[in-house]
C-alpha positions as CSV (number, residue, x, y, z in Angstrom):
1,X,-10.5,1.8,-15.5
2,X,-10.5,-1.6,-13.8
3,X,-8.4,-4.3,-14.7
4,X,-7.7,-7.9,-13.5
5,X,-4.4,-9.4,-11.8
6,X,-4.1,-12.9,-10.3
7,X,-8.2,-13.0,-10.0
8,X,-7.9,-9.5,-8.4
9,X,-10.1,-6.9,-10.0
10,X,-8.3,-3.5,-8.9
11,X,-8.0,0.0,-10.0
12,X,-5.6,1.2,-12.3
13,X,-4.4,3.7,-9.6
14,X,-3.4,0.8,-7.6
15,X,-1.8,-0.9,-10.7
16,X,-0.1,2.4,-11.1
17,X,0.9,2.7,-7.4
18,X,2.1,-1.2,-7.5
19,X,4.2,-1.2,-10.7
20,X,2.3,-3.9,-11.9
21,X,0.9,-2.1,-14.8
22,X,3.5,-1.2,-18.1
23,X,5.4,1.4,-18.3
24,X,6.2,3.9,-15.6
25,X,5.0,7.0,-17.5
26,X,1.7,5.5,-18.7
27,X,1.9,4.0,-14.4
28,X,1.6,7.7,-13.6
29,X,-0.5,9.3,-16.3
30,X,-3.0,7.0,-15.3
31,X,-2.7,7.3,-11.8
32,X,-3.3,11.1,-12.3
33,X,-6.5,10.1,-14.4
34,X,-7.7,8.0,-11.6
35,X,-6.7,8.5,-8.1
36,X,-9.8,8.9,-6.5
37,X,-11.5,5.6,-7.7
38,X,-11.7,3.3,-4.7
39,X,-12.1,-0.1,-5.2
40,X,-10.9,-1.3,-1.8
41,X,-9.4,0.5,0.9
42,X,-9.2,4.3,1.3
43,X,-7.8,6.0,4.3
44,X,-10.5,8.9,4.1
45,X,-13.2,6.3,5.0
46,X,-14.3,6.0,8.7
47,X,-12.6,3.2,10.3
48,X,-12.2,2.5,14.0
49,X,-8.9,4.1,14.6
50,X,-6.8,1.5,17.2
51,X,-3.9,4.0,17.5
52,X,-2.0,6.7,15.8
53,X,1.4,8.4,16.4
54,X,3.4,11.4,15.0
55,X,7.0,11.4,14.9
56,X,9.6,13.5,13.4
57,X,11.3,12.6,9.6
58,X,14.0,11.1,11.3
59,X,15.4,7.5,11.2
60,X,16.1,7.2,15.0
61,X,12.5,7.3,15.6
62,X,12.1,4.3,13.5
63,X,12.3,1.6,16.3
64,X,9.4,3.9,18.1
65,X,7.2,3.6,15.1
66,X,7.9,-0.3,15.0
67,X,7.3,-0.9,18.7
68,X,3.8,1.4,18.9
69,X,2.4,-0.9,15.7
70,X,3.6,-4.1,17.4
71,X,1.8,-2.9,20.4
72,X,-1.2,-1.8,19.0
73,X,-1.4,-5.1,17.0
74,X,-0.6,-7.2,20.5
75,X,-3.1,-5.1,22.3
76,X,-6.2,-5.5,20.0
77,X,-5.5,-9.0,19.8
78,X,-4.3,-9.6,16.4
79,X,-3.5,-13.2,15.3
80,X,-0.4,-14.6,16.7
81,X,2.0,-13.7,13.6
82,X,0.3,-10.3,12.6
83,X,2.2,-8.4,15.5
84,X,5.5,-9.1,13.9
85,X,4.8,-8.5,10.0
86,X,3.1,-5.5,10.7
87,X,6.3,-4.5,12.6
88,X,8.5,-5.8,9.4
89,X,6.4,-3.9,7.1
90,X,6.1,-0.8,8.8
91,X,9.2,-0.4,9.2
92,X,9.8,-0.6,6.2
93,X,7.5,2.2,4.6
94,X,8.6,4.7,7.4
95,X,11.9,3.9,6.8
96,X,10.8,5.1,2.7
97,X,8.4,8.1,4.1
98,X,11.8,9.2,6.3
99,X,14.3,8.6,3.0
100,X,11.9,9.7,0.3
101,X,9.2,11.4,1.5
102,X,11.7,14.3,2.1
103,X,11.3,15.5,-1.4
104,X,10.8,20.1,-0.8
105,X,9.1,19.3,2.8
106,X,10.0,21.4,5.5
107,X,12.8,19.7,7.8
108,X,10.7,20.0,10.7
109,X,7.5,17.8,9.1
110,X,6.4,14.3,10.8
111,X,5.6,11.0,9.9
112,X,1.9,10.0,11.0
113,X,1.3,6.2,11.4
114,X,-2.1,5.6,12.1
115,X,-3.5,1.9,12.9
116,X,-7.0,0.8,12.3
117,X,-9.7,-2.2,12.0
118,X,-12.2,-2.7,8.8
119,X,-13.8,-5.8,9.6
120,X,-10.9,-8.7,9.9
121,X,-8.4,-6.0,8.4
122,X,-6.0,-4.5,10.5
123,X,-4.8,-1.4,8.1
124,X,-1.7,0.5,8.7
125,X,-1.2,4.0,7.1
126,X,1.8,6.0,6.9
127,X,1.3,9.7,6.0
128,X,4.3,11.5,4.8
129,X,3.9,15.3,3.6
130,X,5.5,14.6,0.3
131,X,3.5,14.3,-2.9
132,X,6.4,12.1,-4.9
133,X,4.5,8.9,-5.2
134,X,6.1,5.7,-4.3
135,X,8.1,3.3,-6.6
136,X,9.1,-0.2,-6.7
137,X,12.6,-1.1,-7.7
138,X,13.9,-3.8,-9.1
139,X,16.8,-4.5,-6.4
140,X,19.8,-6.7,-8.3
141,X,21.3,-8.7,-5.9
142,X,24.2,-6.9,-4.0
143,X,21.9,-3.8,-4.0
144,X,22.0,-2.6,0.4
145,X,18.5,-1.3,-0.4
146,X,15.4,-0.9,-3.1
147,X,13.4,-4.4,-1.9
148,X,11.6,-2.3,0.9
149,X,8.1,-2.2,-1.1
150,X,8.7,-5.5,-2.7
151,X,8.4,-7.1,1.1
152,X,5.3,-5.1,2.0
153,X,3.7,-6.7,-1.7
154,X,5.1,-10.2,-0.5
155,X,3.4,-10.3,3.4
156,X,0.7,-8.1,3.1
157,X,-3.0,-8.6,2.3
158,X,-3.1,-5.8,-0.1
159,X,-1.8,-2.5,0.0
160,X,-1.2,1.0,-2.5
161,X,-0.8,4.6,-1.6
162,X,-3.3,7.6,-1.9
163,X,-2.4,11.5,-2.6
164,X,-4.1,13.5,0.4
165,X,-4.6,16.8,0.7
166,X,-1.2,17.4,2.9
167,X,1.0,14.7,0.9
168,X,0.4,11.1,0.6
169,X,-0.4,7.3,2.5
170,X,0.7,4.5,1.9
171,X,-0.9,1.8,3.6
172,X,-1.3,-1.8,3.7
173,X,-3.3,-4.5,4.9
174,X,-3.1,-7.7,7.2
175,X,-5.6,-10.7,7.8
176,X,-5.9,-10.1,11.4
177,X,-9.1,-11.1,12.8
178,X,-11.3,-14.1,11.9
C-alpha cells in the first residue's frame, strides 16, 4: 500500500516507521504487512560503501561514531554543510540504537554505522541488533529527551528503518553530491 504525504508517494512501512500515518497500532500492523516493499532506499541494495565501523552499545563511543561519519563525509567530498548534519544526525540515532536498541540483546552486541553513496545520496545506516522498531515522540517542552528522531525528519533528505535479519537500520539520507 502506497500513499501520498507532502507530494511524496511512500510506503506505508515508511509511514509506519515515521509516525506519520494514524494510530500507533494500525503504524505497526501495517508495517508488519509491508516491510519489505521498497519504494526508495533499502540498505540490502548494493551501494558503494565509503566506510563502516563497529562499536560497542556504549555511549562513550558516541563521539567516535560522530567523528568517523564527519570524516567520511569530509573525505568523499560532501557539500560544505553535509559533514556537520550527518554528524548531528547520527549522533543522534546511535545515541537511540545505544539507549533503545538494548531491548533482550546480549550486553556484549555493537552498533554498526555504515556510510554509503547512491547517486547524489550520501546514506547513513545504523544497525542495532534489537528488533523493537523505532518511535517518534512527541517531546513537551521541558522534556531532556524524546526530539532525537524529530531532528533526523527535520535535516535529512528522507529517512525510515528496515528489520534485518540480525535486528534492525535505521538510516537516513543527505543531498550531498550535485
Amino acid at each position: 500500500m502506497k500513499q501520498s504525504f507532502g507530494g511524496r508517494t511512500t510506503s506505508t512501512a515508511r509511514i509506519a516507521s515515521t509516525g506519520r500515518a494514524g494510530s500507533a497500532a494500525y503504524g505497526a500492523a501495517t508495517a508488519r504487512a509491508t516491510i519489505y516493499e521498497r519504494t526508495a532506499y533499502a540498505p540490502e541494495r548494493l551501494a558503494p560503501v565509503l566506510g563502516e565501523k563497529w562499536i560497542p552499545r556504549d555511549g562513550r563511543c558516541l563521539a567516535s561514531a560522530r567523528r568517523f561519519v564527519r570524516d567520511v563525509a569530509v573525505d568523499w567530498k560532501a557539500a560544505p554543510d553535509i559533514p556537520e548534519v550527518a554528524e548531528l544526525l547520527v549522533s543522534e540515532l546511535v545515541t537511540n540504537a545505544v539507549t533503545h536498541g538494548a531491548v533482550g540483546v546480549p550486553a556484549t552486541s555493537t552498533v554498526r554505522i555504515s556510510v554509503s553513496r547512491e547517486r547524489e545520496l550520501l546514506v547513513v545506516d545504523v544497525h542495532d541488533p534489537c528488533p523493537a522498531l523505532p518511535r517518534r515522540c512527541r517531546a513537551r517542552d521541558l522534556d531532556v529527551g524524546g526530539r532525537g528522531l524529530a531532528i533526523v525528519e527535520t535535516f535529512s533528505h528522507d529517512w525510515g528503518w528496515t528489520l534485518t535479519q540480525y535486528g534492525k537500520s535505521v538510516w537516513f539520507q543527505l543531498v550531498a553530491w550535485s
